[in-house]
N, C-alpha and C positions, 0 to 999 in steps of 0.2 A: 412036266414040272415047271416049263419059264411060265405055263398061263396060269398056273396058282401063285408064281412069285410077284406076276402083274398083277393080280389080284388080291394079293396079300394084304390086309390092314389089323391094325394092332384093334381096335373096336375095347374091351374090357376085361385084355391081357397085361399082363406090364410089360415094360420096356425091355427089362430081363427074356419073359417069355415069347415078348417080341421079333426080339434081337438073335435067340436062338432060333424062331422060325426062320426067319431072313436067311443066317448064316446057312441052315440047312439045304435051303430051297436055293442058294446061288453057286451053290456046292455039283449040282446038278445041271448048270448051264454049261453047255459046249462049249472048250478051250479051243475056238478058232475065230476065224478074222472078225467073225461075226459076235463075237465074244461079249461082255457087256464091260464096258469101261467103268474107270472109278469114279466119273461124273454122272452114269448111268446108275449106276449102285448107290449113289449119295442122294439124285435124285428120287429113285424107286424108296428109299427105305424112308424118305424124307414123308413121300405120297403116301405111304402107308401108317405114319403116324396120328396116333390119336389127336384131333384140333387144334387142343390146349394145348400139346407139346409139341405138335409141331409151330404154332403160334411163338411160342417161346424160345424155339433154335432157329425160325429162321429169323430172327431180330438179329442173328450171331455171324459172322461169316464164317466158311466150312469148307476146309480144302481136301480132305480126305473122310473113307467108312468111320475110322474108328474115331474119328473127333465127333463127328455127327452123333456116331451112341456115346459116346460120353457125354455131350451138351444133353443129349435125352436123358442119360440118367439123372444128370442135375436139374432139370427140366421138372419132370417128374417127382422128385425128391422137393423141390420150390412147392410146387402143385398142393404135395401129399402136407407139407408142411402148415400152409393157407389153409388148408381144407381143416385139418386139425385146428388151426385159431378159430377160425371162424366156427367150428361146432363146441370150442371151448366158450367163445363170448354168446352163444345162443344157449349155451348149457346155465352159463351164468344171469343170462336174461329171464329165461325161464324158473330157475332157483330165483331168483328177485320177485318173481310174479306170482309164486309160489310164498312165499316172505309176506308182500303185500297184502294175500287175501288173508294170513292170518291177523294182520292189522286192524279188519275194518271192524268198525263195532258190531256188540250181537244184535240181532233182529236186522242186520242189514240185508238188501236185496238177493244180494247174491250168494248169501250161505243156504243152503241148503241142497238138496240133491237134483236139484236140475239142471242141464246143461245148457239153458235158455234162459233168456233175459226173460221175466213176469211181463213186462211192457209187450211184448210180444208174442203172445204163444203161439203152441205148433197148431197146426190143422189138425184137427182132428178125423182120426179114418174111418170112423162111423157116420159123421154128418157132414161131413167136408168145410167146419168152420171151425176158426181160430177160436180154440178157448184152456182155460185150465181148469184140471180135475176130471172126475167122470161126466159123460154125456146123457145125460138128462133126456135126449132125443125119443118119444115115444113114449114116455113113461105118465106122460100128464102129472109132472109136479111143476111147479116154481124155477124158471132158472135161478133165481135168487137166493131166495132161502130156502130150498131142496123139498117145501114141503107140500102137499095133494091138496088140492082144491080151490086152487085160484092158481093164476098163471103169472110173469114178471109185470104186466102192467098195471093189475090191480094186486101189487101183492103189498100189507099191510106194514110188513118189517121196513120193506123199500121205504114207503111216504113217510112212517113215523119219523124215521133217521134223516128224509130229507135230502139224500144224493141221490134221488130217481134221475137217472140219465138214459131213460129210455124213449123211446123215437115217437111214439104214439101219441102220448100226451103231449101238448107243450101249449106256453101261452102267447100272446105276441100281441100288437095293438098293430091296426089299419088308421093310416088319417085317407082322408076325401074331403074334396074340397068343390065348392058348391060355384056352378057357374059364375051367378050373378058376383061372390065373394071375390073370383080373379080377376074381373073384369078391372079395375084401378091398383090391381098390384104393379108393379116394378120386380123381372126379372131377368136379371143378369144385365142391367144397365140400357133396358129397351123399354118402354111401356107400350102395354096391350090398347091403349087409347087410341082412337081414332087412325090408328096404326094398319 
C-alpha cells in the first residue's frame, strides 16, 4: 500500500476523488517511527497533483494536509471556472462566424456545400491532381467544356471566350542583336570601343 501511495497521481480524477484516494492509501501506512510526517503527507499529496493545480497551490504557502486540499479545491474550482469562459467566449466566437457567413452576398465564394476554398481544390483520388467536379481522366473529352472530340488546347469554347490559360499555346517575342549593331553601343557606362 506505501508504493501505490508514492505512486499515486490525481491524472483525470478530481480533487475530491483524489483527496479520497490519498486519505485511503495513508490510512494503511505503519504508525511507527518510521511513520510519514505531516510535511511528508503535504509533500506526497502535493506530487500527486494534477500540474495546473498543483501550479496553482504551490504559489500559496502550506503548513498543514488539510489546507493543502482546500487551496486544491479552490485551485480546481479557479481551473473549472476559466475553462467555462473560455469555452463560453469560443462559443460566442463561433456563433459570430456563424452570423458572418449568413451576411455575405449571394453568389459569394463560399456558399455552397464545400468545405474548401474553390482557389484551391482537393486532389483528386482518381488522378492525383488538384481540380473541382468529376474527373475527366480517361474518358477523351475536353477538360474544359466536358465535351468529345477535341481536348482543352484546341478546345473552341476556351479561344472564343478568350481566357485560354493553358501552358501549350503561348506567344512571346525574342529580340537578337546583330554583331556589327553592338559594336558602338554604350553599356552600363563602359564602351565596347577599342576597349
Amino acid at each position: 500500500m506505501e508504493w501505490e501511495l508514492t505512486e499515486l497521481k490525481q491524472g483525470s480524477i478530481s480533487v475530491a476523488e483524489y483527496t479520497t484516494r490519498f486519505n485511503e492509501l495513508v490510512r494503511y501506512v505503519p504508525d511507527s517511527n518510521d511513520a510519514p510526517t505531516e510535511a511528508w503527507k503535504i509533500k506526497k499529496y502535493h506530487f500527486g497533483l494534477r500540474a495546473d493545480i498543483a501550479h496553482d497551490v504551490s504559489l500559496q504557502p502550506v503548513t498543514s494536509l488539510g489546507e493543502i486540499i482546500q487551496k486544491s479545491y479552490h485551485a480546481e474550482a479557479s481551473l473549472e471556472e476559466m475553462r467555462k469562459e473560455r469555452g463560453g467566449i469560443a462559443q460566442k466566437k463561433k456563433d459570430s462566424e456563424k452570423y458572418n457567413v449568413h451576411l455575405k452576398p449571394r453568389g459569394s465564394p463560399s456558399k455552397g456545400k464545400h468545405d474548401y476554398s474553390p482557389r484551391s481544390p482537393r486532389k483528386c483520388p482518381e488522378c492525383g491532381v488538384p481540380h473541382n467536379g468529376e474527373c475527366m481522366k480517361g474518358r477523351d473529352v475536353c477538360y474544359y467544356c466536358r465535351q468529345p472530340g477535341h481536348y482543352k488546347s484546341d478546345c473552341p469554347k476556351l479561344q472564343k471566350s478568350g481566357d485560354y490559360s493553358g501552358t501549350t499555346k503561348s506567344k512571346g517575342r525574342v529580340y537578337s542583336l546583330d554583331g556589327e549593331k553592338v559594336k558602338g553601343t554604350c553599356f552600363g557606362g563602359t564602351s565596347s570601343r577599342g576597349n
